[in-house]
C-alpha positions in Angstrom: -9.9 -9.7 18.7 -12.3 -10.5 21.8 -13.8 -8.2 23.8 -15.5 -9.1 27.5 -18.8 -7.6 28.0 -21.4 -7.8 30.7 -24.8 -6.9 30.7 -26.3 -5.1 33.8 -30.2 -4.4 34.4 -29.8 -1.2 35.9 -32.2 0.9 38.7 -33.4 -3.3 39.8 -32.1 -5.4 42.7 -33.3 -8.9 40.5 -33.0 -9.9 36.6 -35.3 -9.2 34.0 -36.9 -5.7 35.4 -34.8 -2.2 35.1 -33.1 -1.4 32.6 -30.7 -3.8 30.4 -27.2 -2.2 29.7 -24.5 -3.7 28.1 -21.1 -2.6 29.2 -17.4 -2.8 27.4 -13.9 -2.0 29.6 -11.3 -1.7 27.0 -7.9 -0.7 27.3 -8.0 1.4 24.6 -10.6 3.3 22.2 -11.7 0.8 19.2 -13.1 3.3 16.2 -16.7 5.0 16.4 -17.9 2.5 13.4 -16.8 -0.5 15.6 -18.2 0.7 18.5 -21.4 2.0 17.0 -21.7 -1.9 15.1 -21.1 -3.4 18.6 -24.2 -1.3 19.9 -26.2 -2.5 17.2 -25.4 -5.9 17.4 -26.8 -5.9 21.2 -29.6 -4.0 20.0 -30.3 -2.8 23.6 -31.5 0.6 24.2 -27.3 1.7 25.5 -24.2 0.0 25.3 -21.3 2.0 27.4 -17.7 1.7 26.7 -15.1 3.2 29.5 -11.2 3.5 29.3 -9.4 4.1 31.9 -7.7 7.7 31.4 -5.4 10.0 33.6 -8.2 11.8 35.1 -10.8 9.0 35.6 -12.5 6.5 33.5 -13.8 8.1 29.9 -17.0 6.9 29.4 -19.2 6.9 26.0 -22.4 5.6 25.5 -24.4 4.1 22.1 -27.4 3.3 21.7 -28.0 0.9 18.1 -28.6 3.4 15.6 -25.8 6.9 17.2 -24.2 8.2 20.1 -25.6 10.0 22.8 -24.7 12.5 24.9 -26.2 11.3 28.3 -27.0 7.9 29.7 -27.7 7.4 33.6 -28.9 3.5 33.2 -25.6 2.7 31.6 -23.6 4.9 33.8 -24.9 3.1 36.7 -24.4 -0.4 34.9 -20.9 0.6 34.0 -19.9 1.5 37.9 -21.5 -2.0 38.6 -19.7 -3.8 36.7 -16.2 -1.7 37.7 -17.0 -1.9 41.4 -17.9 -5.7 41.5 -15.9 -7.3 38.2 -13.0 -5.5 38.1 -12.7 -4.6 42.1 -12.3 -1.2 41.9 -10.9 -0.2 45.7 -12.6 2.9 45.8 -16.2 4.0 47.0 -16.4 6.0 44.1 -16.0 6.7 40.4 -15.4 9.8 38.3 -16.5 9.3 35.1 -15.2 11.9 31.9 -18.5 12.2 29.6 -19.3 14.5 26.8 -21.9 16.2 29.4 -19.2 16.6 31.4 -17.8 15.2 35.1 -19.8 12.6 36.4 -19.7 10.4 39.6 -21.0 7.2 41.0 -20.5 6.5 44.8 -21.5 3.5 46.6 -24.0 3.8 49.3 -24.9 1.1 51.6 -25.3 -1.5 48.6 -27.0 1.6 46.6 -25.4 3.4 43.6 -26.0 7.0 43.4 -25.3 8.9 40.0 -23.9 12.5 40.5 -25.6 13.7 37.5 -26.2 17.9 36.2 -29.1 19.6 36.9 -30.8 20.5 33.9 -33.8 22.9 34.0 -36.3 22.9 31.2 -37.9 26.0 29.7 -41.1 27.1 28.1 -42.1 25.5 24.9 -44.7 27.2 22.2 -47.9 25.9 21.5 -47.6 23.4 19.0 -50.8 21.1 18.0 -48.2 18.4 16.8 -46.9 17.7 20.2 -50.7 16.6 21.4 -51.1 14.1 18.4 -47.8 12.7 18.4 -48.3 11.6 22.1 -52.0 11.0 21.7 -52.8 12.5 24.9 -53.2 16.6 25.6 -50.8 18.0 27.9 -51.4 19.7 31.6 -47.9 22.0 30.7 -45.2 21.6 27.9 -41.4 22.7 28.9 -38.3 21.2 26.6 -34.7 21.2 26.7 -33.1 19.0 24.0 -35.9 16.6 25.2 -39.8 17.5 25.2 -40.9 17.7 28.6 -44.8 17.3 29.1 -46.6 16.8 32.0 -49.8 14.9 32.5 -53.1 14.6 34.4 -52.3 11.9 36.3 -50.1 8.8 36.7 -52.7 6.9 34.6 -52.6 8.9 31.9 -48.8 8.2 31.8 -49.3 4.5 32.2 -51.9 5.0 29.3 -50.2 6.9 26.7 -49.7 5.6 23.2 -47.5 7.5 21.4 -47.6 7.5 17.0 -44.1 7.1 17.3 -43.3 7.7 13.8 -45.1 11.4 14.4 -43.0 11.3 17.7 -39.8 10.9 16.0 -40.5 14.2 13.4 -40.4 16.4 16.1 -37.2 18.3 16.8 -36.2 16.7 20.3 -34.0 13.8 21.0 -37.1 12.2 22.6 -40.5 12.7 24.9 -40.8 12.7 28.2 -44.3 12.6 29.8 -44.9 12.8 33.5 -47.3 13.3 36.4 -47.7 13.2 40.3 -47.2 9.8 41.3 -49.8 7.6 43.6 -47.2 5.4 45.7 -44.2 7.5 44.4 -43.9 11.6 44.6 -43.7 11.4 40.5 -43.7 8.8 37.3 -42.5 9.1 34.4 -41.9 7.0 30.8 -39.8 8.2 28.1 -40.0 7.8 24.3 -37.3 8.4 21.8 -37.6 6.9 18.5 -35.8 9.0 16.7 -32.7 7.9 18.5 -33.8 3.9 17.9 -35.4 3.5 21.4 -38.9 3.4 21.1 -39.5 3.3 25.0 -36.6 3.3 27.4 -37.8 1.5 30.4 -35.7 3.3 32.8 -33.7 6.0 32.1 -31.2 8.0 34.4 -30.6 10.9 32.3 -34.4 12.2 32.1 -34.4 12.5 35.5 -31.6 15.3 35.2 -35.1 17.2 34.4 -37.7 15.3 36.3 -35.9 16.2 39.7 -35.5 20.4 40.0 -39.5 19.9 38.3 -40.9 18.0 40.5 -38.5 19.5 43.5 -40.0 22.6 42.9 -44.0 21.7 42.1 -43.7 19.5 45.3 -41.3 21.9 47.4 -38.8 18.8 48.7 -35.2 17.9 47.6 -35.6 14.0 48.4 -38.4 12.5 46.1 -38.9 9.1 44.9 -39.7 8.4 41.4 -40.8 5.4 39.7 -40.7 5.0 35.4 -43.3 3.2 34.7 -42.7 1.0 31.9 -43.0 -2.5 31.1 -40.3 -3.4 32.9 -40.3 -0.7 35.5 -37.9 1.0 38.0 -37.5 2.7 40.8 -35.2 5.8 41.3 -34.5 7.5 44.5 -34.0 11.2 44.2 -31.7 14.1 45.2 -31.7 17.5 44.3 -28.4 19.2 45.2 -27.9 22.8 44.0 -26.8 22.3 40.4 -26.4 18.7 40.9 -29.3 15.7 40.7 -28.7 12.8 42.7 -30.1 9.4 41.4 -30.3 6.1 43.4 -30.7 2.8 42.5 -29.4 -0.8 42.3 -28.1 -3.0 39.4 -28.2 -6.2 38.4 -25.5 -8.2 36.4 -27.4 -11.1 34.3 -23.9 -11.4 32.0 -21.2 -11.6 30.6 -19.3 -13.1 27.4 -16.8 -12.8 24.8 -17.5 -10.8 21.3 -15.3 -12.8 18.5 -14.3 -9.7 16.3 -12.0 -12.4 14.2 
């Protein structure tokens, strides 16, 4: 068997910033073990799969140790690589997730994810969450991710999770956060447990970041920036229930897998 993929470096208009997803159209499911070894074998922090189904393309997205509910960077990479590779006619896509409907529409050479609004709640105290991140906390929320905002955007830049402490704690990951100085707000996110010791930039957290920081800042249009290694910028909607998400992608490329 051989499979096409492509790689995309999602959220960046050149190669080798972003975020590197690697993306698989298939014209029919292959088994979660197969598709969970492919994901491995990348080794990068998601690789998305889509078939095409009667209502829209089914997407599902690994990372190289399980499955995951929601991924925005290799949402975007996957509409990418439909859009451009595989001329899809259409300005947009509707994507059938395990998080429910999604949507990517082109945008005057953007990409905008139509992702749901997700508000985070109070979390309790908990001394753990301040030595796993190395850094204490301005305000703690959570939703299946820890939500923790910080002094400033240099105390993001700075943090140094123990990411073996990190990975004990009962969220899929850590997201830490702060006022931004060129951007209304910055963010990293850290997820170890999940085999992604830092996603450098990641759609799906901003399902969060947006209604937070729509609210702290009182303004529906924000602009974001993740600052990791490799960076990102992310322009930002909020839209009742709905986040919007903006960014380019990158294809750097594309092969064959030998399955034998």
């Amino acid at each position: 068997m051989e499979l096409a993929f492509h790689q995309v470096d999602a959220f960046s208009d050149r190669p080798f910033s972003g975020n590197p997803a690697m993306v698989y159209r298939l014209e029919a499911w292959l088994s979660d073990e197969l598709m969970q070894n492919i994901a491995a074998e990348h080794n990068l922090a998601e690789t998305a799969f889509v078939v095409r189904e009667a209502q829209g393309w089914h997407i599902r997205w690994f990372t190289p140790t399980t499955e995951v509910p929601l991924c925005g960077h290799a949402t975007l990479a996957s509409a990418h690589v439909l859009f451009d590779l595989y001329e899809e006619p259409l300005e947009s896509l509707d994507f059938i997730s395990k998080s429910g409907p999604l949507r990517v529409t082109r945008e005057g050479g953007r990409l905008w994810l139509d992702f749901p609004r997700i508000t985070p709640s109070g979390v309790a105290a908990n001394p753990l969450i301040a030595a796993a991140l190395g850094v204490q906390p301005v305000e703690v929320l959570g939703s299946n991710e820890l939500f923790v905002v910080l002094e400033s955007e240099q105390a993001v830049r700075e943090c140094q999770p123990d990411m073996a402490a990190l990975a004990k704690l009962p969220w899929l990951g850590a997201i830490v956060t702060a006022r931004g100085t060129q951007h209304d707000f910055v963010s990293r996110y850290f997820a170890p447990a999940i085999g992604i010791n830092e996603d450098p930039v990641t759609g799906s957290t901003h399902c969060l970041l947006i209604p937070y920081w729509a609210q702290q800042l009182d303004k529906t249009s924000l602009t974001a920036y993740q600052c990791s290694a490799r960076g990102g910028e992310l322009l930002c909607r909020l839209e009742g229930d709905r986040v919007k998400i903006g960014g380019a992608a990158t294809l750097v490329a594309s092969g064959t897998l030998l399955l034998g």
